[in-house]
DSSP file (Angstrom, degrees, kcal/mol; ACC not computed):
  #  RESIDUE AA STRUCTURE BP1 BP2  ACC     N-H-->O    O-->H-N    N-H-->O    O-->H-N    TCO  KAPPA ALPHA  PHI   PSI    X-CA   Y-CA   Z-CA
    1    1 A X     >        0   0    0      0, 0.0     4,-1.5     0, 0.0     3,-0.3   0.000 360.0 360.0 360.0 -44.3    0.0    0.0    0.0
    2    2 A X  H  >  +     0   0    0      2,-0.3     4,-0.7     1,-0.2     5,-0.1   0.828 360.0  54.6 -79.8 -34.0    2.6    2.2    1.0
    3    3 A X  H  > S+     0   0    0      1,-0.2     4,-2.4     2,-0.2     3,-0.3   0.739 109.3  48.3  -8.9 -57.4    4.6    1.4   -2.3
    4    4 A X  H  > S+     0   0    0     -3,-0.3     4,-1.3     1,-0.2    -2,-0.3   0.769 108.8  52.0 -99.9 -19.5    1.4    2.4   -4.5
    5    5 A X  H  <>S+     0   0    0     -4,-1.5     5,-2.3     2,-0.2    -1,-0.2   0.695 114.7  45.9 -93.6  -5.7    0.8    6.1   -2.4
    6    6 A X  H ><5S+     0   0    0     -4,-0.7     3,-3.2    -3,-0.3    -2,-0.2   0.833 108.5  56.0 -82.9 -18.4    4.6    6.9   -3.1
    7    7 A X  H 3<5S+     0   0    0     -4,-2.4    -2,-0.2     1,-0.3    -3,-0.1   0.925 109.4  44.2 -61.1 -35.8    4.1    5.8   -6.6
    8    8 A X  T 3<5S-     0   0    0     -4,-1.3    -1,-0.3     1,-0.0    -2,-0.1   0.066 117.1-112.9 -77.2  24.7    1.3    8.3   -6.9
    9    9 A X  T < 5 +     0   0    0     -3,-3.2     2,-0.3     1,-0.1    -3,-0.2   0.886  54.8 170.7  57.4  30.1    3.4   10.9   -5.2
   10   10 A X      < -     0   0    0     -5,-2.3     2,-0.5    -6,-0.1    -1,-0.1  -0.616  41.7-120.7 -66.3 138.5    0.8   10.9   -2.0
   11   11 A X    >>  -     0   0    0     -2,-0.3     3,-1.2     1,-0.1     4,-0.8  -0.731  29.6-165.3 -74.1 101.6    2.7   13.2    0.9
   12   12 A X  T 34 S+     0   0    0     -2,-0.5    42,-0.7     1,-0.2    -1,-0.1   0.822  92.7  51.7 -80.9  -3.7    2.9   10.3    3.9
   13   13 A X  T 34 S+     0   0    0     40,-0.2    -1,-0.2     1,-0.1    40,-0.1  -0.200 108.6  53.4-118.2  48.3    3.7   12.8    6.5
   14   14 A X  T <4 S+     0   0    0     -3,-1.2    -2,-0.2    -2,-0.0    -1,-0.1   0.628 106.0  75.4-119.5 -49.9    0.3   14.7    5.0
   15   15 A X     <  -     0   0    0     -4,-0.8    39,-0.4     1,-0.1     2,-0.2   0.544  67.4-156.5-176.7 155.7   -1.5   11.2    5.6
   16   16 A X        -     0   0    0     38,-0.1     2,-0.5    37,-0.1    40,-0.2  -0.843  23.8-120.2-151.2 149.8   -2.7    9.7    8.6
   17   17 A X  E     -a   56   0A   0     38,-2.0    40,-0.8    -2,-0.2     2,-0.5  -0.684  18.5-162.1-106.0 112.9   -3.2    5.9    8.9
   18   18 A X  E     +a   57   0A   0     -2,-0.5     2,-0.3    38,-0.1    40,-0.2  -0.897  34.0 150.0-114.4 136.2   -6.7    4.8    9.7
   19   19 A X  E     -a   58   0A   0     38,-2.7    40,-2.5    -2,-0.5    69,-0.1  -0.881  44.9-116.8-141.7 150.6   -6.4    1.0   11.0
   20   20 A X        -     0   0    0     -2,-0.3     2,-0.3    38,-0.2    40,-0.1  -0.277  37.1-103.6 -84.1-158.0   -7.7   -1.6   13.0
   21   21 A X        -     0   0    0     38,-0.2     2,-1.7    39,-0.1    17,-0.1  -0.732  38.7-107.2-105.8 145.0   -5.7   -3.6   16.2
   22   22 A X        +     0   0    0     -2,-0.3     2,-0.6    15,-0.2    19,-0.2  -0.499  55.6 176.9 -80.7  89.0   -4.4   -6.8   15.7
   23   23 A X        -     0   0    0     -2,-1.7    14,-0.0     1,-0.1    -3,-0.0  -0.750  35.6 -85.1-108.6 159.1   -7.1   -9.1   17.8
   24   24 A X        -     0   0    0     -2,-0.6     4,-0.2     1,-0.1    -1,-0.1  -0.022  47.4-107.2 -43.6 115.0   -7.5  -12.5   18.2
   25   25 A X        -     0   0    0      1,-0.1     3,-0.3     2,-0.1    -1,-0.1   0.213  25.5-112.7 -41.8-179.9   -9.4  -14.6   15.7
   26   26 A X  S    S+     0   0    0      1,-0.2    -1,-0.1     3,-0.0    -2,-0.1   0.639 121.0  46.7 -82.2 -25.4  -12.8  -16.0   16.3
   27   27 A X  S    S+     0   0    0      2,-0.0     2,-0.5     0, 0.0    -1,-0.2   0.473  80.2 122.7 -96.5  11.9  -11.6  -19.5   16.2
   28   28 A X        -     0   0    0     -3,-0.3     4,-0.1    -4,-0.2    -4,-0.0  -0.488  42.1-169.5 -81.2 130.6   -8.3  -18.6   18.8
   29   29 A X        +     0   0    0     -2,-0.5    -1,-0.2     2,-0.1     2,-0.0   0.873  63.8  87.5 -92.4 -40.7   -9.1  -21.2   22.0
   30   30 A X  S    S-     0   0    0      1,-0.1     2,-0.9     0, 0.0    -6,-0.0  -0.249  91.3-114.6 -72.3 151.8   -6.4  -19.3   23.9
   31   31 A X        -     0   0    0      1,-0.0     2,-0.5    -2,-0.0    -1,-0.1  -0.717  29.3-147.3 -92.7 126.0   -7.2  -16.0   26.1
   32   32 A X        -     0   0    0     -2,-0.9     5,-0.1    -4,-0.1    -1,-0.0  -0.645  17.9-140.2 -85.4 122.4   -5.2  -13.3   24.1
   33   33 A X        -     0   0    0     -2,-0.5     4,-0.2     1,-0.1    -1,-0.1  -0.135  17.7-111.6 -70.3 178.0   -4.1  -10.9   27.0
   34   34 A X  S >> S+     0   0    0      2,-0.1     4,-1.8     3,-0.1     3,-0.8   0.831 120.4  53.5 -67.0 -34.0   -4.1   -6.7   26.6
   35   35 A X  H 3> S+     0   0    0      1,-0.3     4,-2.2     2,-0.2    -1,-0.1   0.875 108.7  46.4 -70.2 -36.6   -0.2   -6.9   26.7
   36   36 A X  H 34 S+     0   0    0      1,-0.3    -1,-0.3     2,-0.2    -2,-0.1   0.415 118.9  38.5 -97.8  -3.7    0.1   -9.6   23.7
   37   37 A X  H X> S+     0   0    0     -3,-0.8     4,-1.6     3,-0.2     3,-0.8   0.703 116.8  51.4-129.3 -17.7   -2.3   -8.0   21.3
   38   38 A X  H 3X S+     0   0    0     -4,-1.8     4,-5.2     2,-0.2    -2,-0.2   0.953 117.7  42.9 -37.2 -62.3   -1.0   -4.3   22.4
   39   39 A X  H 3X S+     0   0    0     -4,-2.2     4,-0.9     1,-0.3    -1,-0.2   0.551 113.2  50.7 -70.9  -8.0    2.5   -5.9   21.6
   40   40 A X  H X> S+     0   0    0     -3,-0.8     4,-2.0     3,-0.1     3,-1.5   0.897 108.5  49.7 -99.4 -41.9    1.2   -7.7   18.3
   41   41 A X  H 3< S+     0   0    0     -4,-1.6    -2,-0.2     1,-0.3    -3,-0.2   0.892 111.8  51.0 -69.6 -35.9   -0.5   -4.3   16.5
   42   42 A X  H >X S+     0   0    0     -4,-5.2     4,-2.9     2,-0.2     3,-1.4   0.878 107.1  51.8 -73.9 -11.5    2.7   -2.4   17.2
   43   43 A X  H <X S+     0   0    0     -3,-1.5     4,-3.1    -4,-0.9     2,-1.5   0.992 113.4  45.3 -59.6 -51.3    4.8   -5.2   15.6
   44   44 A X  H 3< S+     0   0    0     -4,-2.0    -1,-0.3     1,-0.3     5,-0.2   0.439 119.4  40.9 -59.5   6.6    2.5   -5.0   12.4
   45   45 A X  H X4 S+     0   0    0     -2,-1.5     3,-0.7    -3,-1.4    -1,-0.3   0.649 110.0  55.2-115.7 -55.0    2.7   -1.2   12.4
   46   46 A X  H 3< S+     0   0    0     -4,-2.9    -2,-0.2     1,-0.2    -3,-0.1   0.812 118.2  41.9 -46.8 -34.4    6.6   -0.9   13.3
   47   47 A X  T 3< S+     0   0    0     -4,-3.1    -1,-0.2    -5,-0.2    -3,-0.1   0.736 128.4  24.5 -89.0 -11.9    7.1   -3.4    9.9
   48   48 A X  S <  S+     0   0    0     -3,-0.7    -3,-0.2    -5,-0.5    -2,-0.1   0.845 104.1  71.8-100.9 -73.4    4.7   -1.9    7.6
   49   49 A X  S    S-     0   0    0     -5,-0.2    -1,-0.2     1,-0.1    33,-0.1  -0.090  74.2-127.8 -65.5 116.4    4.0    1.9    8.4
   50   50 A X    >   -     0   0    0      1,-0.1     3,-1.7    -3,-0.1    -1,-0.1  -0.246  20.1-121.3 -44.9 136.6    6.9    4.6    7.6
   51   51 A X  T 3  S+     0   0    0      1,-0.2    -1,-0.1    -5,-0.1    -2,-0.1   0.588 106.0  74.8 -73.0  13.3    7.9    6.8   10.0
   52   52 A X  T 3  S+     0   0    0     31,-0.0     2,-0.7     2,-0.0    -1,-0.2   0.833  70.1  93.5 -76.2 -29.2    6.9    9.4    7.7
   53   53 A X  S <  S-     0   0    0     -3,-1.7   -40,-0.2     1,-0.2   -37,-0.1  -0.557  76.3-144.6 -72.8 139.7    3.8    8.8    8.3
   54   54 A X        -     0   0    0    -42,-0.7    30,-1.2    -2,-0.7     2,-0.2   0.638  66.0  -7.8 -75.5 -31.7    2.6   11.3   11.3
   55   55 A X  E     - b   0  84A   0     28,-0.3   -38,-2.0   -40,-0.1     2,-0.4  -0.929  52.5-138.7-167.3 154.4    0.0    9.3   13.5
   56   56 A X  E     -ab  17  85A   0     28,-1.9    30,-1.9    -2,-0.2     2,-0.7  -0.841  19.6-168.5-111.9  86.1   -1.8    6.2   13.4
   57   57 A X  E     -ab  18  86A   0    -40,-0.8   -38,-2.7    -2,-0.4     2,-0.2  -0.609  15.3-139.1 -86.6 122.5   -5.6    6.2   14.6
   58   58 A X  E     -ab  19  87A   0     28,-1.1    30,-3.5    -2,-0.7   -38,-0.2  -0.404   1.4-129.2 -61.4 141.3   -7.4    3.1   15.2
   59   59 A X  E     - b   0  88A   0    -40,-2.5   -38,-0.2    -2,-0.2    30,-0.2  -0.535  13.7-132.3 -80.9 159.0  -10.6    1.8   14.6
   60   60 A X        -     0   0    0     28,-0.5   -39,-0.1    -2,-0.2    -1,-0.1   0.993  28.7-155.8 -78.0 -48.0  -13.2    0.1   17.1
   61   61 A X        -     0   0    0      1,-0.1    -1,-0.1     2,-0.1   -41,-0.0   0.730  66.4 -51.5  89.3  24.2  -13.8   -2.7   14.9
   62   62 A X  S    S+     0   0    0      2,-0.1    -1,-0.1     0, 0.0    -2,-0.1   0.595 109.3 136.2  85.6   8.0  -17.5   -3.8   16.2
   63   63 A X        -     0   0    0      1,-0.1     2,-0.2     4,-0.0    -2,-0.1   0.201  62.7 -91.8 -53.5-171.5  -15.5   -3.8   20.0
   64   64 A X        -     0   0    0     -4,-0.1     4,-0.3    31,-0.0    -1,-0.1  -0.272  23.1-121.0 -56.6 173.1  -17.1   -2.4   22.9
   65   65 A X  S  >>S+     0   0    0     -2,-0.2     4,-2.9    26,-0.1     5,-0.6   0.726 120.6  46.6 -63.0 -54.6  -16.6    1.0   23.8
   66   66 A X  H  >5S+     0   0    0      1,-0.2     4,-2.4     2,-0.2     5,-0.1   0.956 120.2  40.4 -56.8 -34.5  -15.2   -0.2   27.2
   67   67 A X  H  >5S+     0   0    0      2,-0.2     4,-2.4     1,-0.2     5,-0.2   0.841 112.4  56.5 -77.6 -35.7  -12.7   -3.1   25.3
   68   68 A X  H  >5S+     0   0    0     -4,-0.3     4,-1.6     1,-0.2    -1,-0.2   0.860 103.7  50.6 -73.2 -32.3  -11.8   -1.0   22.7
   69   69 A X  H  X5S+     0   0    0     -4,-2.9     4,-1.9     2,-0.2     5,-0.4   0.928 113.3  43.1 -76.9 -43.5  -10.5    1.6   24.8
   70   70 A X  H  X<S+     0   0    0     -4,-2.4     4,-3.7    -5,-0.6    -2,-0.2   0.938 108.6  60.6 -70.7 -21.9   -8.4   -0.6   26.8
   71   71 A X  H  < S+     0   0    0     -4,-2.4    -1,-0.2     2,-0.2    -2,-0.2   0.978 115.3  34.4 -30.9 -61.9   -7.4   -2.2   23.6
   72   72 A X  H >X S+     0   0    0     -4,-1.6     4,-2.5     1,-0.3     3,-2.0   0.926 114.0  54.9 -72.9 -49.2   -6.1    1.2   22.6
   73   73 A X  H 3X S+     0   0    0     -4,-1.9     4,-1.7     1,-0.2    -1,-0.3   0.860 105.2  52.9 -51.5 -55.0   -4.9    2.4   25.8
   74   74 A X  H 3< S+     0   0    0     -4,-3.7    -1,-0.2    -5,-0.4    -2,-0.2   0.389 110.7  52.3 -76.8  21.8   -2.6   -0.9   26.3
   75   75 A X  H X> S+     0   0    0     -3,-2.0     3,-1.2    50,-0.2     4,-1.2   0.791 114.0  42.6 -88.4 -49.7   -0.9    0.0   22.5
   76   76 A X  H 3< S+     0   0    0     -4,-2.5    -3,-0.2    49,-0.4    -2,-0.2   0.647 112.6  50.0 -80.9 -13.8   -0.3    3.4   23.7
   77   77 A X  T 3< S+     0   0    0     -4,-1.7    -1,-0.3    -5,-0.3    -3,-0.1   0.321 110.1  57.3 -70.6  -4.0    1.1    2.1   27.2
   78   78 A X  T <4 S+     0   0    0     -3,-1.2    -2,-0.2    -5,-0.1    -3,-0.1   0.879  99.0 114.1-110.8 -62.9    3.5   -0.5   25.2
   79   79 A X     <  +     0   0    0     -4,-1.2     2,-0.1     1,-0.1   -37,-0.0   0.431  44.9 153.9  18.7 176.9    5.4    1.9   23.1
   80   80 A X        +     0   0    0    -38,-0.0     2,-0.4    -4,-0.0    -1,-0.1   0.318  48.7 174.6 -91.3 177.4    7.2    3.4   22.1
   81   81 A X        -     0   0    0     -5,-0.1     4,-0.1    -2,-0.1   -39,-0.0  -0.961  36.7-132.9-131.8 163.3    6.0    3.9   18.9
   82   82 A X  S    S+     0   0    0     -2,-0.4     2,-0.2   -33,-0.1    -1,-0.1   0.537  91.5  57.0 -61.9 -16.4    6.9    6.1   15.4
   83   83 A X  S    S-     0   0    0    -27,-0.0     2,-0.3   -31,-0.0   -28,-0.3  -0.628  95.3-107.2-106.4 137.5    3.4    7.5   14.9
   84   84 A X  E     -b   55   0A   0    -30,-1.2   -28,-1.9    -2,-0.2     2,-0.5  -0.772  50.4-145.2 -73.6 142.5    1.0    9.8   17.5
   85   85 A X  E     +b   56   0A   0     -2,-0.3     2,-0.2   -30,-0.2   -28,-0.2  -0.879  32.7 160.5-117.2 138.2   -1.1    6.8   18.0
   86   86 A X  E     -b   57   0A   0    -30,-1.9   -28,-1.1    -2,-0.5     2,-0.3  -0.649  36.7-108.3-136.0-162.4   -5.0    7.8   18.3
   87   87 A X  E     -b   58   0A   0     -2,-0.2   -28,-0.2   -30,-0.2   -30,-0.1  -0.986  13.8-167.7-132.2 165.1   -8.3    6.5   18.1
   88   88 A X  E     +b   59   0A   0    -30,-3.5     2,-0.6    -2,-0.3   -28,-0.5  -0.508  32.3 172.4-140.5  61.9  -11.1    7.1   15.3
   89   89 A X        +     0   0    0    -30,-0.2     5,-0.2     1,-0.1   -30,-0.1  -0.585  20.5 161.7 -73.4 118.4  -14.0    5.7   16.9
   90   90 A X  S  > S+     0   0    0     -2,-0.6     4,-1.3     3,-0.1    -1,-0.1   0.870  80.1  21.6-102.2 -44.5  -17.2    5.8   15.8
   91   91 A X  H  > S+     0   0    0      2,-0.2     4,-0.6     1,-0.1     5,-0.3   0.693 122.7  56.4 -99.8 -33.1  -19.5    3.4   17.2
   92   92 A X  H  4 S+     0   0    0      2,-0.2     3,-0.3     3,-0.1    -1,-0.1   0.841 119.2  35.7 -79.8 -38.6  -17.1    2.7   20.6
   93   93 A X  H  > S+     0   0    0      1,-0.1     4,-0.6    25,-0.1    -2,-0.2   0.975 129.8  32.5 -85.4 -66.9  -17.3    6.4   21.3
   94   94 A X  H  X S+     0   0    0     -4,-1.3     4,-1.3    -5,-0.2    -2,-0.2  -0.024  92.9  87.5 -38.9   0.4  -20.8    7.0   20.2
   95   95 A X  H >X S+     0   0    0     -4,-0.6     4,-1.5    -3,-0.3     3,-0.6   0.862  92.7  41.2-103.2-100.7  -22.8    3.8   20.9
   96   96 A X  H 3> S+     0   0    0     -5,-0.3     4,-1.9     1,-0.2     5,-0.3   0.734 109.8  55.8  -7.0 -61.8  -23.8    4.4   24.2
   97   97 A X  H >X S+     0   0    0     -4,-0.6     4,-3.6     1,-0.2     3,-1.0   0.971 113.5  48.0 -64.4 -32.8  -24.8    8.3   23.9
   98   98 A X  H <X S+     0   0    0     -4,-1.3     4,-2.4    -3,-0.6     5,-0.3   0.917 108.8  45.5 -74.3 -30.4  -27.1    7.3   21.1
   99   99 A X  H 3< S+     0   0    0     -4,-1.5    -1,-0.2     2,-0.2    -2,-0.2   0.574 116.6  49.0 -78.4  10.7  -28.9    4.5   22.5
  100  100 A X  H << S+     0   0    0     -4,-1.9    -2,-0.2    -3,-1.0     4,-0.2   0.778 114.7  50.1 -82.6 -33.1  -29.3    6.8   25.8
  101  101 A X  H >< S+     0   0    0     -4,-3.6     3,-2.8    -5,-0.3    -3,-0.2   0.964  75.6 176.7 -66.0 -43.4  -30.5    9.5   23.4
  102  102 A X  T 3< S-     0   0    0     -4,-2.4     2,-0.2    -5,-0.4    -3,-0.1   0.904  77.1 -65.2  34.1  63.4  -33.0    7.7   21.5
  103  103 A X  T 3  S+     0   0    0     -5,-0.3     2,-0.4     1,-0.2    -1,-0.3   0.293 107.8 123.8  53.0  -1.4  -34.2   10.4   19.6
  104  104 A X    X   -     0   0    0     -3,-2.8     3,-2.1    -2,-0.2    -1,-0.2  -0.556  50.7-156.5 -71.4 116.9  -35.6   12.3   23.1
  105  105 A X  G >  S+     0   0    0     -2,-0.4     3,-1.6     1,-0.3     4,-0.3   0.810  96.6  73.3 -74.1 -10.2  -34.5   15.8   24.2
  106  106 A X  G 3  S+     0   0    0      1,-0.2    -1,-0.3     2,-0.1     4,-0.2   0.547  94.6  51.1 -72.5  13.7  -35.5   14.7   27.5
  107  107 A X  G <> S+     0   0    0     -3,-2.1     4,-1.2    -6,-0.1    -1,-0.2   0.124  78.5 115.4-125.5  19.3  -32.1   12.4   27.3
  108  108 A X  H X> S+     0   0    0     -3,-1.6     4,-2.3     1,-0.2     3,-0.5   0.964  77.2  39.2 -45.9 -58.9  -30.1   15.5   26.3
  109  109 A X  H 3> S+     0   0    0     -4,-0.3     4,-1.6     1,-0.2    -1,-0.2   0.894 114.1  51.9 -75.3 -31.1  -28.0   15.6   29.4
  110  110 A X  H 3> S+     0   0    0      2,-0.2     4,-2.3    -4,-0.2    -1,-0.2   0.800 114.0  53.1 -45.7 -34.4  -27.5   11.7   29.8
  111  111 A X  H <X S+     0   0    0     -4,-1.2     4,-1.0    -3,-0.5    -2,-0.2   0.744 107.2  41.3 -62.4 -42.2  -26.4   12.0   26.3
  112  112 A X  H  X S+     0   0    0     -4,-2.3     4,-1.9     2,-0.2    -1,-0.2   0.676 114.8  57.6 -89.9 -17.7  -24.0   14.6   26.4
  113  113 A X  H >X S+     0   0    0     -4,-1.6     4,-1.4    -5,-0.3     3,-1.1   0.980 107.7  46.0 -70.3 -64.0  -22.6   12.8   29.8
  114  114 A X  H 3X S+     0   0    0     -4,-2.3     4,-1.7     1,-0.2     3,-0.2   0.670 110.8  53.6 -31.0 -49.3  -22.0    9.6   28.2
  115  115 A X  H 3X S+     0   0    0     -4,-1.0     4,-1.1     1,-0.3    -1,-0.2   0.760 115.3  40.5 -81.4 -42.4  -20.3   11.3   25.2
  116  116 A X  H << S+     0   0    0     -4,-1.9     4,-1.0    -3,-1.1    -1,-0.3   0.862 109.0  57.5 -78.9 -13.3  -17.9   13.1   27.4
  117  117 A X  H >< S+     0   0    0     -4,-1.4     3,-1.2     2,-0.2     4,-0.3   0.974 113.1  43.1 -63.7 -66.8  -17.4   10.3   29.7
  118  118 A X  H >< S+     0   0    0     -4,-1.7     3,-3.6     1,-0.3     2,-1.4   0.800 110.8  53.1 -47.3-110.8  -16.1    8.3   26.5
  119  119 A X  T 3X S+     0   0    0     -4,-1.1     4,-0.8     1,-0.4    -1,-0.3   0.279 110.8  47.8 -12.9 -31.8  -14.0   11.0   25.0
  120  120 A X  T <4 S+     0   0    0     -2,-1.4    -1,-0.4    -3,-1.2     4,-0.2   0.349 106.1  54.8-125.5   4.8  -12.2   11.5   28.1
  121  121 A X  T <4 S+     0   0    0     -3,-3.6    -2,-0.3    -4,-0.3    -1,-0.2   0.693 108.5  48.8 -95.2 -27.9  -11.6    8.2   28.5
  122  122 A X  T  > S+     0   0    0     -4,-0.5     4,-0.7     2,-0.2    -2,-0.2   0.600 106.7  56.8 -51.6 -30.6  -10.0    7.9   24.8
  123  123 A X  H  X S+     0   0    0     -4,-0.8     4,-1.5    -5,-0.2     3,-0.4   0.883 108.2  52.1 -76.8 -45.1   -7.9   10.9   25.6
  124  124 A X  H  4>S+     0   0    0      1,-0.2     5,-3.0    -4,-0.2     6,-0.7   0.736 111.0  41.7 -68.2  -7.6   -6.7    8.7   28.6
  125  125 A X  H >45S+     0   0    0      4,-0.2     3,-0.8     3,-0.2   -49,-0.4   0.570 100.9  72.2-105.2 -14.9   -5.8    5.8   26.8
  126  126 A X  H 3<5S+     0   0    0     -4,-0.7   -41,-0.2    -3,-0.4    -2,-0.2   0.835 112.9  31.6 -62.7 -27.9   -4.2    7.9   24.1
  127  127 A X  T 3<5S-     0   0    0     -4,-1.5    -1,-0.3   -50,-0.0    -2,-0.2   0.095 121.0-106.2-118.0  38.7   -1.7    8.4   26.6
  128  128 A X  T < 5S+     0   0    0     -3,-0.8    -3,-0.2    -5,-0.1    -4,-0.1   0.935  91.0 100.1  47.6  46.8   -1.8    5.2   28.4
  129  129 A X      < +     0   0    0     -5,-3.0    -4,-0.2    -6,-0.2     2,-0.2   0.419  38.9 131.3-150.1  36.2   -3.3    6.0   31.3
  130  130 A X        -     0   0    0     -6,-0.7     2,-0.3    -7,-0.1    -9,-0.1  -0.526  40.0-152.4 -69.1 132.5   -7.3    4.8   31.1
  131  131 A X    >   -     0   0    0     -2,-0.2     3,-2.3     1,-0.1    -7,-0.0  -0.999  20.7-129.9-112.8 113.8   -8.4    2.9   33.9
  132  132 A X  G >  S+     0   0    0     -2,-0.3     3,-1.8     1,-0.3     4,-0.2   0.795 101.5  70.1 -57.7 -34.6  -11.4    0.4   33.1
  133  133 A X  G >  S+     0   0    0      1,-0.4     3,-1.5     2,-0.2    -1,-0.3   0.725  85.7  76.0 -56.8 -31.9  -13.3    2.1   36.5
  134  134 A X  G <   +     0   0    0     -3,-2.3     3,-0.4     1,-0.2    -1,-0.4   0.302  64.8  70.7-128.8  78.1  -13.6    4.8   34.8
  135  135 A X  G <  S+     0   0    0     -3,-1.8    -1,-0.2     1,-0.1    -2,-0.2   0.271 107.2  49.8 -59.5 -18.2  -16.3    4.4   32.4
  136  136 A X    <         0   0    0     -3,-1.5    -2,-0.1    -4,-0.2    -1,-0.1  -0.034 360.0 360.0-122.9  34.1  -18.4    4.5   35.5
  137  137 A X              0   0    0     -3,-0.4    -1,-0.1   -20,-0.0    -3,-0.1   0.173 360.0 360.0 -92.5 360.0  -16.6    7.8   36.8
């Protein structure tokens, strides 16, 4: 991939790299720790992605919100890495406030607590320091 965006002259350190984690198949019988799939996504990034490229944001991948942040939070706790490592969650960040909202303005304020609740639990795992307790903070 990275081959075919220099052939087209793409700027990689214009670029940011939107990805999933490396998790454990559906048929894997063993329990894949945080540390071992932290430690597997940065190999696969540290052999593929240039360090020209500027940051790497993840995807939730159909996760939880709560698994997907510790997911993300034990990549960025493993380091180091070549990339600002981030997240680009949609559904893990978002999942909750919409099924509190359920199209009601009377669930305004639940909504917008969820939303920040999340977000500032993504900021914490961006720098490795998210604690699953709070999500219920």
């Amino acid at each position: 991939m990275f081959a075919a965006l220099n052939d087209h002259r793409i700027l990689l350190d214009a670029m940011l790299l939107k990805t999933g984690m490396v998790l454990p198949g559906k048929d894997y019988v063993q329990h894949a720790t945080l540390e071992t799939m932290a430690a597997a996504t940065l190999r696969a990034l540290h052999r593929a992605v240039p360090p020209a490229v500027p940051g790497v944001v993840s995807l939730s991948g159909g996760q939880t919100d709560s698994v997907a942040t510790g997911r993300l939070n034990a990549i960025c706790a493993a380091g180091p890495a070549l990339w600002s490592l981030s997240f680009s969650f949609g559904r893990a960040l978002q999942d909750e406030a919409m099924n509190l909202w359920g199209g009601s303005p009377d669930n305004k304020a639940a909504t917008q607590a969820a939303l920040l609740r999340h977000a500032r639990c993504n900021s914490l795992a961006v720098a490795g320091r998210y604690l699953p307790v709070m999500e219920h903070a």
